[in-house]
C-alpha positions in Angstrom: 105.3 -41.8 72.1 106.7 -44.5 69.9 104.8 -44.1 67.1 105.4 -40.2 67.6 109.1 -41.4 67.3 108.5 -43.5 64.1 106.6 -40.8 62.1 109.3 -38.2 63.1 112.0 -40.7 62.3 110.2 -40.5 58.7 110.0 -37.3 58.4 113.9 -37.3 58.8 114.0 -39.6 55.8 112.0 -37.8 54.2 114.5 -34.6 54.6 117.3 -36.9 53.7 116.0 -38.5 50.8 114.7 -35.5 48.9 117.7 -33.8 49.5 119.5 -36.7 47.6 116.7 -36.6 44.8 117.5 -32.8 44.5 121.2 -33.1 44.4 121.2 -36.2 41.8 118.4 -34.9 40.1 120.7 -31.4 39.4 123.5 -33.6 38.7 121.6 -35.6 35.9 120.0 -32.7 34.6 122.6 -30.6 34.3 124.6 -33.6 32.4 121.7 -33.7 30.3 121.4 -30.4 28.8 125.0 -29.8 28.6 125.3 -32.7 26.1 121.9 -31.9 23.8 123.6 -28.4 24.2 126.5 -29.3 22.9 125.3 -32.3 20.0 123.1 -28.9 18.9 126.2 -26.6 19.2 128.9 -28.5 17.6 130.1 -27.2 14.1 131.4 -29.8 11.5 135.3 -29.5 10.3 136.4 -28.3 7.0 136.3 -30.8 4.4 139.4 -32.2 4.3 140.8 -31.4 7.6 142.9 -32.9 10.1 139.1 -33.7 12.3 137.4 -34.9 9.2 140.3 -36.9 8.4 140.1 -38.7 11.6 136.2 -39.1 11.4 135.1 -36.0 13.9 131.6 -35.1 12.9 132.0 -31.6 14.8 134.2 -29.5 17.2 133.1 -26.4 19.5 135.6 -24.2 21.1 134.1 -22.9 24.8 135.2 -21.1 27.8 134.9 -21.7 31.4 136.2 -20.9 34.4 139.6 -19.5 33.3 140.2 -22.5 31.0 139.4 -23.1 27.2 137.6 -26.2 26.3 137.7 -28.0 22.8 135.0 -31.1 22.7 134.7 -33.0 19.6 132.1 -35.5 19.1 133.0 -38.8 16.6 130.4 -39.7 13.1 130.5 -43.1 15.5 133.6 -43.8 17.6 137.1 -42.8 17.0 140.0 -45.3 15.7 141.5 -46.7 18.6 139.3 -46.8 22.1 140.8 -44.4 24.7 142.1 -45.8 27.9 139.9 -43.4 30.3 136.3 -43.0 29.1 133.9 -41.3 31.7 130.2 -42.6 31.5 127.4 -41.0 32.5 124.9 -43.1 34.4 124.5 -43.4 38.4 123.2 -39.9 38.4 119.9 -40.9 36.3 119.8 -44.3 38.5 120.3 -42.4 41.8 117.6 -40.0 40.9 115.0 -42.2 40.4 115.9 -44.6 43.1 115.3 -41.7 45.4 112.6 -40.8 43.6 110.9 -43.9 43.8 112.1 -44.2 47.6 110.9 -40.2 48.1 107.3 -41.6 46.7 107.1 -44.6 48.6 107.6 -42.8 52.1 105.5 -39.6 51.2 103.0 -41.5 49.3 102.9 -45.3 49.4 103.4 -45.5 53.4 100.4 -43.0 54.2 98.2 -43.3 51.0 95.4 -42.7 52.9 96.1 -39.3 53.2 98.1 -38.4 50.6 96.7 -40.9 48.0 92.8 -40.9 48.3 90.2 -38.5 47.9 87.2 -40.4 48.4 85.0 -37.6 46.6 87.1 -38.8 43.6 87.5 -42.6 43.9 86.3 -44.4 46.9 89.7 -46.5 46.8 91.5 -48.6 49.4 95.0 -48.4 50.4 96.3 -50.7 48.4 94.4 -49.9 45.3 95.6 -46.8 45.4 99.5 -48.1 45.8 98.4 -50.5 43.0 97.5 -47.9 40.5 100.6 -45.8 41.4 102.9 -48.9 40.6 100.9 -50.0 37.3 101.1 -46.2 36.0 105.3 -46.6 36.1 105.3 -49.7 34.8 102.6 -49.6 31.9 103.7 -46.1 31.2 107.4 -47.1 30.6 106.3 -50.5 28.5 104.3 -48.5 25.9 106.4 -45.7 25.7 109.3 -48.2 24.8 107.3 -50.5 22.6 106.7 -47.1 20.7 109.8 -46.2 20.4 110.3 -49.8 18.9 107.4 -49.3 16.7 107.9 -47.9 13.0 106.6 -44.8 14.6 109.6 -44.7 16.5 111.3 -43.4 12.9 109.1 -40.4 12.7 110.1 -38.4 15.6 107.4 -35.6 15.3 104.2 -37.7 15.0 106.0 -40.3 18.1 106.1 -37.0 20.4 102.4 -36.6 19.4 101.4 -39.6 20.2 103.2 -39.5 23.5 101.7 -36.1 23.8 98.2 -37.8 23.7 98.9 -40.7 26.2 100.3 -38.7 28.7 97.8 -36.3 29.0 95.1 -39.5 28.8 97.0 -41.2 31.6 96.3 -37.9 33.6 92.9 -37.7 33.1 92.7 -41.5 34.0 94.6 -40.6 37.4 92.6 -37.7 37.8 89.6 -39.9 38.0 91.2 -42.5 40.0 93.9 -40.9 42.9 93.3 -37.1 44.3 95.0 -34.3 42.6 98.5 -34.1 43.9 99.1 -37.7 43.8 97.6 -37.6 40.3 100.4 -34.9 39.2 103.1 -36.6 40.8 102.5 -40.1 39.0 102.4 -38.6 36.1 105.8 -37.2 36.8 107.1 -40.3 37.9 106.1 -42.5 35.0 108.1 -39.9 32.9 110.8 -40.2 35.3 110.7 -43.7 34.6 110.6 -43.3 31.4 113.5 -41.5 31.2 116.1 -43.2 33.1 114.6 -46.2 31.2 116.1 -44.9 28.5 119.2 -44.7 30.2 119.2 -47.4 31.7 117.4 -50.4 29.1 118.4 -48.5 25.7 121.7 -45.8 25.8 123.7 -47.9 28.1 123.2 -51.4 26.5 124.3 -49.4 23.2 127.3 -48.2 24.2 128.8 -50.7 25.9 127.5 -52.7 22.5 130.0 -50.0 20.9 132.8 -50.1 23.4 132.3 -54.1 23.2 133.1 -53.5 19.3 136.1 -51.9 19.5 137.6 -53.8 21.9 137.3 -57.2 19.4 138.8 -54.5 16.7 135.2 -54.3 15.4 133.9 -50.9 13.8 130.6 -49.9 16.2 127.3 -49.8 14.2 126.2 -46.8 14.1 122.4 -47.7 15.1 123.0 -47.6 18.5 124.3 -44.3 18.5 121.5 -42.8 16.7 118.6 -45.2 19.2 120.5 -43.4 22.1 120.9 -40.1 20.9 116.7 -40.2 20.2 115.6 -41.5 24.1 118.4 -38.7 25.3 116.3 -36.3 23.1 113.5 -37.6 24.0 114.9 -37.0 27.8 115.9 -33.4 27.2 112.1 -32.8 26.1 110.6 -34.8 29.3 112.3 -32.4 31.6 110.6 -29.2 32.2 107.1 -31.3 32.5 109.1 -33.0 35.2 110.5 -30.5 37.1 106.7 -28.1 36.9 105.5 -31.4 38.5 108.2 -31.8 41.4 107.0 -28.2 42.4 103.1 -28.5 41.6 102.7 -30.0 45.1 103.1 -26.7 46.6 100.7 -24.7 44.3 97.1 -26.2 45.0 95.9 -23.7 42.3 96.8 -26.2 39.7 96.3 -29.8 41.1 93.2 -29.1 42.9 91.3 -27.7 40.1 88.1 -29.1 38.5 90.1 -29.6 35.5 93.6 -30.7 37.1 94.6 -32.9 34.2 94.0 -30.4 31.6 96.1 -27.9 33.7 98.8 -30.7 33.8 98.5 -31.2 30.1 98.8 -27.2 29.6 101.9 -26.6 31.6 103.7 -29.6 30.0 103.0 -28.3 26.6 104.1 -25.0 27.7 107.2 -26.4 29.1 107.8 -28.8 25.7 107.5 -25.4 23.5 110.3 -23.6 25.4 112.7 -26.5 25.2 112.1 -26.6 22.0 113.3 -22.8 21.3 116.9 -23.4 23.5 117.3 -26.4 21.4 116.8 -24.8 18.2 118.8 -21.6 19.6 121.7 -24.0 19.9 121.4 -25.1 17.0 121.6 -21.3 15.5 117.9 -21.0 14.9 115.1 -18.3 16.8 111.9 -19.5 16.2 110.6 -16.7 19.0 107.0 -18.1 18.2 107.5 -21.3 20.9 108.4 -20.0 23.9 105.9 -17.0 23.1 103.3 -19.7 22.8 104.8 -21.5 26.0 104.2 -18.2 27.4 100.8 -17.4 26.2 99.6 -20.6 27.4 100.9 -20.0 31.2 98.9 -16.4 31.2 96.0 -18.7 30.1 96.0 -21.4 32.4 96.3 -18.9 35.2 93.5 -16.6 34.4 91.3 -20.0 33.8 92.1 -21.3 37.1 91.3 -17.8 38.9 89.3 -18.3 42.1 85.8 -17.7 41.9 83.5 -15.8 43.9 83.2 -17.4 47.2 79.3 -18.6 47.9 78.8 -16.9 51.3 76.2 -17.6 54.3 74.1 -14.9 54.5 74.3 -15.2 58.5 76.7 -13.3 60.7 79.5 -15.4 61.5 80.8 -15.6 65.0 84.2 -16.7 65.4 83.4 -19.7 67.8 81.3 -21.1 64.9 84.9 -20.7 62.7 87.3 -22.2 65.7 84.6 -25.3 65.8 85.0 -26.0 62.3 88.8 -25.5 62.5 89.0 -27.8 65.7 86.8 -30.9 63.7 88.5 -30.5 60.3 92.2 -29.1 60.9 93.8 -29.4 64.0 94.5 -33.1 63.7 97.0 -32.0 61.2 97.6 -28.1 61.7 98.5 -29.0 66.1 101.6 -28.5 67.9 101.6 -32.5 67.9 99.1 -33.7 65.2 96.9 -36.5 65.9 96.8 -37.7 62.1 98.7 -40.6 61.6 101.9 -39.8 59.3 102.4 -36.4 60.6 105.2 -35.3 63.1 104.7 -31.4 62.9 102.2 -29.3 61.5 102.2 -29.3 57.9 104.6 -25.8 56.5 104.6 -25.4 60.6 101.1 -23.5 60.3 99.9 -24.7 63.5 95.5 -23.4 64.4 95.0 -25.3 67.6 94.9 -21.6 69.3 92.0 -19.0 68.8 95.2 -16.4 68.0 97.0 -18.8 65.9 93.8 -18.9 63.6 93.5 -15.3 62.9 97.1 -15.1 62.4 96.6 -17.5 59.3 93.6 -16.6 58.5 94.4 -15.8 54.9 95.9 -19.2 53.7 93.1 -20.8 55.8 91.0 -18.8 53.3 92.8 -19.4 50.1 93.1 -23.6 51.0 89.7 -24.2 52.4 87.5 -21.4 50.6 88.9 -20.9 47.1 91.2 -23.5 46.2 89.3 -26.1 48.7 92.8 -28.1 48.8 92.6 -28.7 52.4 91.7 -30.8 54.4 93.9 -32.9 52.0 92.1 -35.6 50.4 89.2 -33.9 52.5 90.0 -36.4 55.4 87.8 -34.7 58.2 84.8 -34.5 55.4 84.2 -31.0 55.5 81.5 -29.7 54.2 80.6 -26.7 51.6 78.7 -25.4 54.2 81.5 -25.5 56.5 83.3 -23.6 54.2 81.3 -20.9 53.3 80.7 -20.0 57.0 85.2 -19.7 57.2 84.7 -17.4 54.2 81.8 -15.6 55.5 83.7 -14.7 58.3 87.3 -14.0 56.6 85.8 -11.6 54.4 83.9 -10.1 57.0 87.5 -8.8 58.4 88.3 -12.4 60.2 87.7 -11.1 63.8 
């Protein structure tokens, strides 16, 4: 019973903490865009104006909710500091702390399970945690050493490279962690990444710029223009992000054969349709990216199309089925799961009954037959043969 109590008192920090991660996460996000929105918006004064008098690099009129808006951003700062100036920072830093927090009590605390695939990497507990923690922390330290670099003043080839070493730090995780942990490290390293940049680059800058104008300095303008790359840099990172945060409940993608070039796929896809709202903004169509975002979603999902199912050429009886079910589900899928970390059945599909196995029958089918996702991590080692005989019988009308 108590250890019933501790793995439900989990999964209630579990509920609490992703609903925080989702709530800063929209917070930070929607901060986000609205600002690369509006640096791509803005319009520059007339020559000679009263704005380009007093060193306003551009102006946008906007409406919202009943009111009229008129933002102006500054070439660098105005004259005199203003006495209220609202920053934008604790919603990256509370996003990532309940990231983090989100992946250490989902991942971290029952790696076993959610960590290891031993058909993958035959990998211990800690292992595992100690590859998810060097993939933040390397992944952040060469991105930013990048940035640093003289690449860092050639923003195309930079997102290249980038490019390239996320999709290499996939494949490496592919090879190392099993596929949904895989896809989520990968999203947290850019998570990391990004409020990095908030965090070690476009906050020390402006307080270096606030700091100035307070002694009655003028600001340099280089730390401006370092924040105003990582915040593009941010805006870009996104969509791969938020494909990943989701990616745990499609098994199509991260349990494929090829689960890192899928990764690599949808985050170029997503890259090429930011990259048309961001020229749009700017008053450019280039229709071609998010056509090519597109065509490359219609591509991944006809590669990753289930394949014909091997089948047992024997009659299947059920009780052959509800045996395999009983060895290599129910410790999960059970009104009170045996396997350690779980509270309730996983998505509340629950096949400790003869009637509750026909009843899911199909997503039995689709997880353990053609997407072979579950068992997760294959923890109850089931075997192909196993697997054919469930889809032997499911396609034999599941009776």
């Amino acid at each position: 019973m108590d250890a019933f109590l501790l793995t439900y008192g989990i999964d209630w920090l579990n509920l609490l903490v992703r609903w925080l991660h989702l709530i800063t996460g929209i917070a930070w996000i929607g901060a986000s865009f609205y600002f690369v929105w509006l640096d791509n918006s803005i319009r520059p004064p007339a020559p000679g104006s009263e704005l380009a008098l007093r060193g306003v690099s551009g102006e946008l009129w906007a409406v919202h909710g009943g009111g009229f808006y008129n933002p102006q951003k500054y070439l660098v700062a105005p004259a005199t500091l203003p006495p209220t100036l609202h920053w934008f920072k604790w919603e990256a830093y509370w996003t990532w702390i309940s990231g983090f927090s989100l992946l250490c009590i989902v991942y971290y605390f029952n790696a076993s399970a959610m960590m290891i695939d031993r058909s993958v990497a035959d990998l211990s507990t800690w292992q595992a945690v100690g590859i998810g923690l060097a993939t933040l922390v390397i992944g952040w330290t060469v991105y930013d050493l990048l940035c640093r670099s003289p690449l860092g003043k050639h923003d195309a080839l930079l997102g290249i490279v980038m490019y390239v070493l996320i999709v290499a730090a996939g494949f490496a995780l592919s090879k190392l962690l099993s596929g949904r942990a895989a896809y989520i490290h990968v999203g947290a390293m850019l998570g990391t990444i990004m409020v990095g940049n908030v965090l070690m680059v476009i906050m020390p800058g402006q307080r270096k710029m606030v700091a100035a104008m307070q002694a009655g300095q003028a600001p340099a303008a280089i730390h401006g223009q370092r924040a105003k790359q990582r915040s593009v840099h941010n805006n870009y990172f996104t969509l791969p992000v938020l494909f990943i945060m989701i990616s745990n409940h499609y098994a199509m993608t991260y349990s494929h054969a090829w689960n890192w070039l899928v990764l690599a796929a949808m985050m170029a896809a997503g890259v090429l349709i930011r990259h048309f709202f961001n020229l749009r903004h700017k008053g450019r169509v280039a229709w071609g990216f998010p056509l090519a975002g597109v065509a490359i979603l219609i591509a991944v999902a006809v590669a990753i199309a289930p394949k014909p199912v091997v089948r047992t050429a024997a009659v299947v009886d059920f009780g052959q089925v509800q045996a395999i079910v009983a060895q290599r589900c129910v410790a999960c899928h059970a009104a009170h799961p045996t396997q350690a970390g779980f509270s309730a059945a996983p998505l509340g599909v629950q096949l400790h009954r003869p009637e509750l196995i026909r009843q899911h029958a199909a997503a039995i089918y689709k997880q353990v037959v053609q997407l072979k996702a579950m068992p997760i991590g294959n923890l109850t080692g089931i075997t192909e043969d196993e697997r054919a005989v469930i889809g032997t019988w499911y396609e034999a009308g599941a009776k």
